[in-house]
C-alpha positions, 0 to 999 in steps of 0.5 A: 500500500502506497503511504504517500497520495499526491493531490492535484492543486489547482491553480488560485481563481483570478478574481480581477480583470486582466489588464490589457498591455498597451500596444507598442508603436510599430517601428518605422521600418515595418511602416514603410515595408506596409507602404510599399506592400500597399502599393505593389498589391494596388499597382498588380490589381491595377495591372490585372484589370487591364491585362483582362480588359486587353483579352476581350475580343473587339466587338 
């Protein structure tokens, strides 16, 4: 027969409201990379739209 039985504690119930952590600002590298992702993914969808309308036959 075991002597010793080992119990499973649970962790304390938080009673208080998590407090949100403030968001840091982004760097300023990752703001320009944002840019010029921004503006590829227009300029492709500008591209696209033409390269479509290009396709269809003369009427």
């Amino acid at each position: 027969m075991a002597s010793f039985t080992f119990e499973k504690i649970s962790p304390p119930v938080r009673r208080a409201p998590t407090v949100a952590t403030p968001k840091k600002p982004r760097g300023l590298i990752s703001q320009m990379i944002d840019r010029f992702a921004e503006r590829r993914a227009r300029r492709t969808l500008r591209d696209e739209r033409t390269m479509r309308k290009d396709e269809r036959p003369a009427e």
